[in-house]
N, C-alpha and C positions, 0 to 999 in steps of 0.2 A: 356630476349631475347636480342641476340647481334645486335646491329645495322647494316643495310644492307649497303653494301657498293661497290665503283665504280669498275669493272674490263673492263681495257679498253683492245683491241685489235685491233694492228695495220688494215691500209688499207691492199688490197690482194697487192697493189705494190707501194712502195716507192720513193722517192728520197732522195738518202743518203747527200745530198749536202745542203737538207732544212728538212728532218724530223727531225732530233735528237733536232732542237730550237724548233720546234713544239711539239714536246712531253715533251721536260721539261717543256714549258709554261704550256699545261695543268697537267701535274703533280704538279704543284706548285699554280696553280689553284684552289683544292681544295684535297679532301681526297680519293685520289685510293690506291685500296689495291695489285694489280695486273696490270701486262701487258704480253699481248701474243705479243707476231713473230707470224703471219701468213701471209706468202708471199707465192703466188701462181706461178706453172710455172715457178719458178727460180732454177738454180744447186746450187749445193749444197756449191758452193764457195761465192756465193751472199748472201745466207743466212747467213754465214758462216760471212763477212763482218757487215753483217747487224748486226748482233748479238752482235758482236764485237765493234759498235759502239754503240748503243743503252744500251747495258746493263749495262755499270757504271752510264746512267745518270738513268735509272730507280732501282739499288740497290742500290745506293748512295739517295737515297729518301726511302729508308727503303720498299720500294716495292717487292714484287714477280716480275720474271722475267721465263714467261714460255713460249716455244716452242711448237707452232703446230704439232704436227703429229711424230716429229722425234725424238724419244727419243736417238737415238745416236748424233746427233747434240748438243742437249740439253748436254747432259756430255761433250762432247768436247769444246761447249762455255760458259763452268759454267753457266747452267740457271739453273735456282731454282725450276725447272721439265718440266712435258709435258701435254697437253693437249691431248688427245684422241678421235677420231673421231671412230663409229658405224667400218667404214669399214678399219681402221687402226690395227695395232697389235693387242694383246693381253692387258689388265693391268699385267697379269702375266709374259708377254715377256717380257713389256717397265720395270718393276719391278725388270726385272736379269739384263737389262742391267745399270738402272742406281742405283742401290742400294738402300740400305732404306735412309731417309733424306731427298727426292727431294721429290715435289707434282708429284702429277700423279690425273687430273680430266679424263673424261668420260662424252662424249656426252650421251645421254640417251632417245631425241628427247619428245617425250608425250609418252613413255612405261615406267608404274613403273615396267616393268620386266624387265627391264634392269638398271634401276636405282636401285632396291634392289638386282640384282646379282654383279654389280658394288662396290657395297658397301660391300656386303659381300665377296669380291673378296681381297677388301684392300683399294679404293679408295680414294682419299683425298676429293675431291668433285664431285657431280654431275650435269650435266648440262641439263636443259630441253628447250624449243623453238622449231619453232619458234611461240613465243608469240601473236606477231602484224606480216603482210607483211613485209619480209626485200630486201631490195633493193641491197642485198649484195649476197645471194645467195639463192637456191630455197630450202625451206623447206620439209623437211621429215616427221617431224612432228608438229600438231598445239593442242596444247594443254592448258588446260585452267589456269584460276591460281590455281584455287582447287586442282591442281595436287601439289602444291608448300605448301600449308594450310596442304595438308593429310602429305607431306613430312616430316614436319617441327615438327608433332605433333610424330611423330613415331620413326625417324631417327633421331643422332646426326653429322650425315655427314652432309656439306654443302651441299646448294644448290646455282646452277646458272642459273640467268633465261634470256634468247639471246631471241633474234629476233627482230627488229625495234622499239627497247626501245627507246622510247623519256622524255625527261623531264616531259611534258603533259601527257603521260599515263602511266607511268612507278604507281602510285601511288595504284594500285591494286596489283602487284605484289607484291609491299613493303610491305604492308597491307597483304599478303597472307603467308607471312614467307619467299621469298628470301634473303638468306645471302648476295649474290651479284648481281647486274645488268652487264653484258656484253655487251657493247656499242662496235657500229664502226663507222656506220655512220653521226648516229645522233649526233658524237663527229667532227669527221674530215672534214665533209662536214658539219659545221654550219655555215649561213652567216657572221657570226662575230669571228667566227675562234674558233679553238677549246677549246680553254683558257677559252671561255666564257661558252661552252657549259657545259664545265666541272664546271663552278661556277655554272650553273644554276640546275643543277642533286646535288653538292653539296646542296646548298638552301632545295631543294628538298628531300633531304636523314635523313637532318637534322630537319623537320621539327615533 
């Protein structure tokens, strides 16, 4: 079994003038396999910056570099695919536009019926949450970790497990067969800053 590992995704809003030191910090921190864009409420020119800043330091660290929601963004600022929300395109849209080669996950929420059409659709990975309360957005679905156990046993797709992962509870999940943990806040809102928090899920991942 592959060891589970960190996929961070950005806050819903940045500052481009102090994120990019805080992101290499925790990327250099310990072992992430991924980083999302997800910026809320911003044109497409912001993200478009954003993206353009952030993404040599996170593929210059052998990292994924994936885009929220907008698979055309994604192609136009070489990210290394898209993530997929329930109410977003198609996988088979985000698929024409950006070719074979890029990731392409999918939200899946607590329905393994979406998470095995996902899969047999093409999927790179699938994501399920939210796990724990998260303080980042309001969840659609709350599902257990046995959803991640059945996954793991059946399927050779990844699995991502979101919602209010923290260091301290994350250790079921990990235990249940999650490929990846999807952190935000519990990384960028730590009181000792993200660097740390990212050592201590490392610690944690490794154990």
């Amino acid at each position: 079994m592959t060891r589970c590992r960190l996929y961070l995704i950005t806050p819903p809003v940045i500052e481009l003038s102090q994120f990019p030191d805080l992101l290499a910090a925790a990327l250099d921190a310990g072992d992430v396999a991924s980083v999302q864009l997800r910026l809320k409420n911003c044109d497409d020119d912001t993200i478009r910056r954003a993206a353009d800043a952030l993404r040599p330091i996170v593929q210059g660290r052998d990292c994924a570099f994936i885009m929220n929601d907008r698979p055309d963004l994604a192609l136009q600022t070489g990210c290394d695919g898209v993530h997929l929300g329930q109410e977003d395109m198609t996988y088979e849209v985000a698929r024409q536009i950006l070719g074979l080669g890029r990731i392409i996950g999918v939200t899946c929420h607590d329905s393994r019926h979406l998470a095995m059409e996902a899969a047999e659709a093409g999927a790179d990975y699938v994501a399920f949450g939210a796990f724990f309360p998260s303080v980042v957005k309001a969840a659609k679905g709350h599902p257990e970790p046995e959803i991640l156990e059945w996954w793991s046993e059946i399927f050779t797709v990844p699995s991502v497990a979101i919602g209010g992962i923290t260091p301290d509870n994350c250790g079921g999940l990990i235990d249940a067969g999650a490929d990846f943990l999807a952190v935000i806040s519990s990384v960028w809102n730590h009181p000792a800053g993200p660097a740390v928090a990212v050592r201590q899920f490392d610690h944690r991942l490794r154990q």
